[in-house]
N, C-alpha and C positions, 0 to 999 in steps of 0.2 A: 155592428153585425146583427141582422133583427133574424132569428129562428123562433120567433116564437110565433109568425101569423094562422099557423096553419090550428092551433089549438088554443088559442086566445077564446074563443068562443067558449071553448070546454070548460076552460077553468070560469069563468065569470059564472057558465051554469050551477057549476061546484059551490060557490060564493053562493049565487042564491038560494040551490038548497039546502045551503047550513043556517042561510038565514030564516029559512023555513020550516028546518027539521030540525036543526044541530039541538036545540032547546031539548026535544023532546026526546033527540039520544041520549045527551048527556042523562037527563032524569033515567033513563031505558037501564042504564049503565050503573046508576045510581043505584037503583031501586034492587040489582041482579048482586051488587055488590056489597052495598051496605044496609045492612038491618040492625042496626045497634043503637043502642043511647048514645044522642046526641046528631042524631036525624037532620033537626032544623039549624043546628047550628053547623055544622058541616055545609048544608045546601044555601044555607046567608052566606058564609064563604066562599063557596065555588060559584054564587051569584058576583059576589063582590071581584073575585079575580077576573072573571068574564068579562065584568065590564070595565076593569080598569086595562083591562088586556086591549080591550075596542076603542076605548081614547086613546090609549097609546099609538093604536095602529091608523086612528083618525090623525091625530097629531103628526103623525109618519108621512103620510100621504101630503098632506100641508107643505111638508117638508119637500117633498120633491114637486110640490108645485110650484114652491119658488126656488128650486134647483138649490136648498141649498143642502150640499152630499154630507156634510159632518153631520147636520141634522137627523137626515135622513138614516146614516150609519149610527148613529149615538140610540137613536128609536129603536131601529132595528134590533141591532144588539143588546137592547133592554128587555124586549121581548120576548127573543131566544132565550136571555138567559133566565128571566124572573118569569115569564111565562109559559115554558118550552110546549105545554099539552094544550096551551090553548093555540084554535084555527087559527087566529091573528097571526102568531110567532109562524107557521108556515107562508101566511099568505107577504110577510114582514121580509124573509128571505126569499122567496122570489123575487123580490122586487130589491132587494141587495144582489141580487145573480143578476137579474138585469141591466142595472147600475154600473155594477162591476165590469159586465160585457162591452160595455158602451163604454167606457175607459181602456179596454183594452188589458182587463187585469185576470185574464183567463183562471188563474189559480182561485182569485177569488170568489170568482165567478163558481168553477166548481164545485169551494169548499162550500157554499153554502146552499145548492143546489143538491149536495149530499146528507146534508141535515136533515134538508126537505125529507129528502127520498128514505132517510132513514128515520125520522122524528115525528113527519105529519100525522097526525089524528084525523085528519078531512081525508074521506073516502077519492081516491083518482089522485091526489097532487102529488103522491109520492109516483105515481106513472108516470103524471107532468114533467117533473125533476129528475126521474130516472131519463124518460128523451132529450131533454134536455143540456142533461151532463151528457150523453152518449154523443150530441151535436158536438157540444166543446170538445169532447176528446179528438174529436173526427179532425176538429181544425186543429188541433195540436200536432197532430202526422201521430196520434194514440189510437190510430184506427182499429187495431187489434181490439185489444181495451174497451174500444166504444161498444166492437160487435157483441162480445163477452155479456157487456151490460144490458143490451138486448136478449139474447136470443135464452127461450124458455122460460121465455118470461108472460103470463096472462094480460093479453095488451088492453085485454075488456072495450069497451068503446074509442081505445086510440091505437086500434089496430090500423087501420090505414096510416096515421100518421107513424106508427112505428115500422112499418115495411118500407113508407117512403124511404124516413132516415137509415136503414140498414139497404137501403139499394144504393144511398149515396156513399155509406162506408164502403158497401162491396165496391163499386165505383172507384172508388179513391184506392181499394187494395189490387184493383185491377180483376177483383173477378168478374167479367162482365157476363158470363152468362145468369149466374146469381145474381145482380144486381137488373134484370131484366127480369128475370122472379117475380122481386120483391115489388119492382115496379106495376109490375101486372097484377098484384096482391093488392096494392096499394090502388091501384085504378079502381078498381072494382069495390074498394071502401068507400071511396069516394065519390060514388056515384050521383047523389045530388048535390055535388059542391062541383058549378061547371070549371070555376079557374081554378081548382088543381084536378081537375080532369086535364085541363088545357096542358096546362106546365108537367105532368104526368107522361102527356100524350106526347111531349116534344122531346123528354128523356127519352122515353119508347124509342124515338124516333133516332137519336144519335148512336142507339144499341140496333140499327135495323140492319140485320146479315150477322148476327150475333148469332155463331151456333154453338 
């Protein structure tokens, strides 16, 4: 089941500017927090977790290139648990939700998709995670559930993508005049991305006489 094309972009942007800024937040954060003796031995530390956190997460990736899933799952859950505040352990369960998904292990797919959404430190992923679990619920017949997880929620830059997936909930609850909405909300985020204009415009289109 692939839900994630419509924001694959997003997140990779996410990735690269952590690899641009994340450095210089962490110090931001640092600097706002701690002022005390023992400064540099503190920041040798949080240098050395960072980057044992990136091997780990490099070694992860390895792992799902030669599919092999205990690898993958062993990495993963190392990171979660010895590195939960570093970006890796976020970017580590996503990529166990996706895994998960692709086996068809929807629970687990969720649980870790909720870490995300409650655990990440990367500005956007806990959005990523929040649409994401909202999709799975949606396929569980947890459609109630999914919308709950949307709505009032600051969609920031994946507004479109989150009107989409609340027009396909309402959809599935049968409200189609709401789901015609969301659609039309969703259209208009999406304006220079022509193929989900397309696929947007064909929804539009099975809702057409929707009063």
């Amino acid at each position: 089941m692939d839900i994630y094309a419509s924001e694959d972009q997003q997140v990779e942007a996410i990735k690269q500017w952590w690899k641009k800024n994340g450095r210089s937040l962490i110090i931001a954060v640092i600097i706002s927090a701690v002022a005390v003796v023992g400064w540099r031995g503190w920041q040798d530390e949080q240098r050395a977790q960072s980057e044992a956190a990136s091997i780990e997460y490099q070694r992860m990736l390895a792992e799902v290139e030669q599919n092999n899933l205990e690898g993958v799952y062993s990495r993963g859950k190392r990171l979660t648990g010895s590195y939960p505040n570093s970006p890796y352990a976020a970017f580590a369960s996503l990529q166990m939700a996706r895994i998960a998904l692709l086996q068809e292990d929807m629970e687990g797919a969720a649980a870790y998709l909720r870490w995300v959404m409650e655990s990440s430190t990367v500005p956007g992923l806990d959005k990523v995670a929040r649409l994401r679990l909202a999709r799975v619920l949606n396929s569980q017949g947890r459609s109630a559930a999914a919308l709950v997880l949307l709505d009032g929620v600051d969609a920031g830059t994946f507004l479109a993508d989150f009107e989409e997936t609340k027009g396909d909930i309402h959809l599935t609850l049968g409200n189609k005049v709401e789901a015609r909405n969301a659609y039309n909300n969703a259209l208009a985020g999406y304006s220079e991305i022509q193929e989900k204009q397309t696929l947007l415009k064909m929804k539009l289109d099975d809702l057409a006489g929707v009063e």
